[in-house]
C-alpha positions in Angstrom: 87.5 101.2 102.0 86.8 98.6 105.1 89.7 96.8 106.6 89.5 93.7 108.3 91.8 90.7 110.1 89.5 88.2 110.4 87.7 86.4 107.4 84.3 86.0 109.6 84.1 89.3 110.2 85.1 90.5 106.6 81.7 87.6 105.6 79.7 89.7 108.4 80.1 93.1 106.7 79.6 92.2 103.1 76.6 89.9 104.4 75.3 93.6 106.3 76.4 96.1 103.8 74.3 99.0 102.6 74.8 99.6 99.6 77.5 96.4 98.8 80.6 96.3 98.3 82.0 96.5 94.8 85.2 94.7 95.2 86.8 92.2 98.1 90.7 91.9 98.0 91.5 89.0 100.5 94.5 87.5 101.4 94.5 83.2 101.8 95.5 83.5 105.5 93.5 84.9 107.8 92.2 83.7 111.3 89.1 81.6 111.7 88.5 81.4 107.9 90.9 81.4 104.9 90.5 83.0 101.8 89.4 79.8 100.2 86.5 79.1 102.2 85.4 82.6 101.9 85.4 82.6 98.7 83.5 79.7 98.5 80.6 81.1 101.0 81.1 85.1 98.6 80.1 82.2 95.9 77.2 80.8 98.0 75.5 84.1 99.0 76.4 87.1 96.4 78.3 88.4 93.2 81.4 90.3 94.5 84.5 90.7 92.3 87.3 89.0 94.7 91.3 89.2 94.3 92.8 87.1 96.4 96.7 87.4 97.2 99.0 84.7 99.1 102.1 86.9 100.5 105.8 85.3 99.4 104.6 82.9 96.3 107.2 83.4 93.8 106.2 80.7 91.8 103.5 77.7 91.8 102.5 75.4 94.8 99.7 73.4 95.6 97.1 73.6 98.7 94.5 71.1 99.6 91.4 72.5 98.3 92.6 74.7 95.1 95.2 74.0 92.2 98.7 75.6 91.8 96.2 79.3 89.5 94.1 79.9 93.1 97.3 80.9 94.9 98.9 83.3 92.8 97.0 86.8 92.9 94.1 86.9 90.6 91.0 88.8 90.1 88.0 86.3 89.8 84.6 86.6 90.2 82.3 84.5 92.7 80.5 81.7 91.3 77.4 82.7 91.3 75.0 80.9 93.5 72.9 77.9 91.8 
């Protein structure tokens, strides 16, 4: 298990790891990149399992970029890159 704070340096270790990673659990908040947008560059780059949590949600809410599902935990899988 690897345990980061910051959501660039979580993207620099999976980008570096040898042998991969078999599963990312990721919170939405995080410094200098939210779980969102890693999620979307996880998409972009490689096929990682990823559950994402949002701390307090008892119920649905709504964020820019995602509908009320992406913020309650889930386990989802990358899009794989095109």
């Amino acid at each position: 298990m690897t345990k980061c704070t910051r959501g660039l340096e979580a993207l620099r270790l999976l980008r570096e790891a040898s042998p991969p990673f078999h599963l990312v659990l990721s919170d939405v908040y995080m410094p200098d990149m939210d779980g969102y947008r890693l999620l979307e560059q996880l998409g972009l780059e490689m096929e990682v399992p990823v559950i994402s949590t949002q701390p307090g949600l008892t119920g649905p809410c709504h964020a820019p970029s995602a509908g009320p599902a992406a913020l309650r935990p889930r386990l989802t899988r990358a899009p794989a890159a095109q």
